[in-house]
N, C-alpha and C positions, 0 to 999 in steps of 0.2 A: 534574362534579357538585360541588355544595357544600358543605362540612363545617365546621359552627362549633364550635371548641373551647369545654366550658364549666371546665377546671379543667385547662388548660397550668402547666406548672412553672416556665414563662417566658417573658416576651412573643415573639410570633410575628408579625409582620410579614404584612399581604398579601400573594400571593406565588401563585405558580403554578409546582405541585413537577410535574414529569414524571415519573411512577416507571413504569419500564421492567418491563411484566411478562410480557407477552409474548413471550416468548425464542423466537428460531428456530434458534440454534445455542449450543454450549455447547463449549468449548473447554480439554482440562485441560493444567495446566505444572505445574512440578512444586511452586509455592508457593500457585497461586489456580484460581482456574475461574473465568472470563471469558463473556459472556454479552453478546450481540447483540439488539435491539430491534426487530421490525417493526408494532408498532402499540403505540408510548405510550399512556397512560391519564394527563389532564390532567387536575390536582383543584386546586381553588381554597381555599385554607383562611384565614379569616377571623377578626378579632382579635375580639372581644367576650365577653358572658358570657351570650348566649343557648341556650337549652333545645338538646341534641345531644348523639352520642355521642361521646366524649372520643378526640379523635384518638393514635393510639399514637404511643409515641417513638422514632427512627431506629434504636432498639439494636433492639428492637422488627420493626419492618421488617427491620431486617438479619438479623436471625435467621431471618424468614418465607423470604427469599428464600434466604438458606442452606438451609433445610431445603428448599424447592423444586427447588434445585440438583442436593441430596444424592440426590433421591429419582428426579431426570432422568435421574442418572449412573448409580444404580442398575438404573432401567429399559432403562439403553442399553446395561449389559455383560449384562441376564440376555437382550435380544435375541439378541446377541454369542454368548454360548453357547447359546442355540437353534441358533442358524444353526451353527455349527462340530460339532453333535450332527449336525444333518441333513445336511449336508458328511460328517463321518464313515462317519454310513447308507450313504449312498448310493456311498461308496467302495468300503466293505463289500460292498454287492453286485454293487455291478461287478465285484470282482476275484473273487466266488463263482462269478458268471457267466461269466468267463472262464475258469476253471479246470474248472466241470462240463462245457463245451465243449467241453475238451482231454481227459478224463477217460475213461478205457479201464478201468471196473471188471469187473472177472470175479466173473459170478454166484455161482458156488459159492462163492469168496472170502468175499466179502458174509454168506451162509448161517453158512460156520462162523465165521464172527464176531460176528454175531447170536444165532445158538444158544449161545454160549461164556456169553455173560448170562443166559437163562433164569433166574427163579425170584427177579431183583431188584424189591426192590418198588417199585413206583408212589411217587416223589417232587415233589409241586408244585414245579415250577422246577430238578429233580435233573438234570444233566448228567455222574453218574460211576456207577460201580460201588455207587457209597452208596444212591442211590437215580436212579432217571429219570423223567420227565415222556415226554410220547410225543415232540418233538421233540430232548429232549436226550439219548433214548435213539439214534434217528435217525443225530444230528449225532455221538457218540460213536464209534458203528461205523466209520461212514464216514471219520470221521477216522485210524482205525485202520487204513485203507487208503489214508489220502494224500488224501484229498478233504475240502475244506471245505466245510462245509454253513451259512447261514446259522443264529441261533440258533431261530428261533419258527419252527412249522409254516408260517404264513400266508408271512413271509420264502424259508423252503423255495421253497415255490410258487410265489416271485414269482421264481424262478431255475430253475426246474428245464424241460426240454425237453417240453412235453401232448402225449402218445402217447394212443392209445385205448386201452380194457382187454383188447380184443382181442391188441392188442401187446404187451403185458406181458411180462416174463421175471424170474425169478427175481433180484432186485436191487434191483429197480425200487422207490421211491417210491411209496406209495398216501395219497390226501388225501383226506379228509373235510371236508365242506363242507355250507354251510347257507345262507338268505336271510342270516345277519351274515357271512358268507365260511368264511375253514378255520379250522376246528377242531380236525382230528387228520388224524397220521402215520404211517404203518407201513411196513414194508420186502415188497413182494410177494415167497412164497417159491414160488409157482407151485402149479399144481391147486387155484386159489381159495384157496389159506390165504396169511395173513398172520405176521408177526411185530410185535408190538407191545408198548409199555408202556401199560397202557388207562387206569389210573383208582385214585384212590384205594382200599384197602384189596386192591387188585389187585397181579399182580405180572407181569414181561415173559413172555410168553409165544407160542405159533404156536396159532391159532384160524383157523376158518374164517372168511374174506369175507362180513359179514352183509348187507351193502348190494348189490345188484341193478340 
């Protein structure tokens, strides 16, 4: 393309500047970032004092392409910690899933340890005594018997062994589910009742099985 300067700070010679803006790789040390070219962009800039938009000056450019840099560098460590989040996950559950594999809980165990909370209330996101969610109430118990539980109901589920309800035994995992997937958690106490933390203004309690 053509760009004619109408008011340079100094004469500019015809010339044909390459400016590298297409970067395919980016390179940090520990003084500069370094930056590779796979398609130049050839601009032809011409002396005169015809009508046009006043071409910028190198400091100008260099700052653009610094900030360009800055903001490459930035997008390539927040990938970085994506992927080492999802790496994490996914360790997480493997090693959940390996461990409810090996996992010999005794019903009744479960029961007085469930029952021992009774009467704590419903906490969004509660994982203690202070308050429970229905999975941190779950993942609490269970811990208290040496089993790790993933932390969200939905996580639960994506580790736990699908029995039928027929098979059920006091101990057991109950998941509520919907077309957006699970929802909620409870621990089966057998004879259709459950133990659970339900809902805000609520508190952990043993109710009957409403779902059929």
């Amino acid at each position: 393309m053509t760009v004619r300067s109408r008011a340079l700070a100094h004469t500019v010679p015809t010339a044909l500047i390459t400016a590298a803006l297409a970067l395919s790789a980016v390179v940090l040390t520990s003084s500069s970032v370094h930056a590779w070219s796979t398609s130049p962009i050839t601009v032809n800039i011409q002396d005169g004092s015809g009508s046009g938009t006043d071409w910028p000056t190198p400091a100008a450019d260099q700052s653009a392409v610094d900030s360009y840099l800055g903001t490459r560098v930035q997008d390539a460590a927040t990938q970085s910690a994506r992927a080492r989040s999802i790496s994490d996950l996914e360790a997480q559950l493997a090693q959940a899933q390996a461990e409810l594999a090996n996992a010999r809980v005794d019903g009744p165990a479960v029961m007085a340890v469930a029952a021992r909370y009774k009467g704590v209330h419903y906490r969004r996101g509660g994982t203690t005594p202070k308050g429970f969610d229905c999975s941190g109430y779950t993942q609490f118990v269970f811990h208290k018997l040496g089993v790790s539980l993933p932390r969200v109901a939905s996580a639960q589920y994506s580790v736990a062994t699908k029995i039928s309800r027929t098979n059920a035994k006091p101990g057991d995992l109950v998941f509520f589910h919907n077309k957006s997937g699970v929802y909620h958690v409870a621990i089966y106490a057998g004879s259709n009742m459950i133990w659970h933390s339900p809902r805000t203004g609520k508190s952990v309690e043993k109710v009957s099985l409403w779902t059929t």
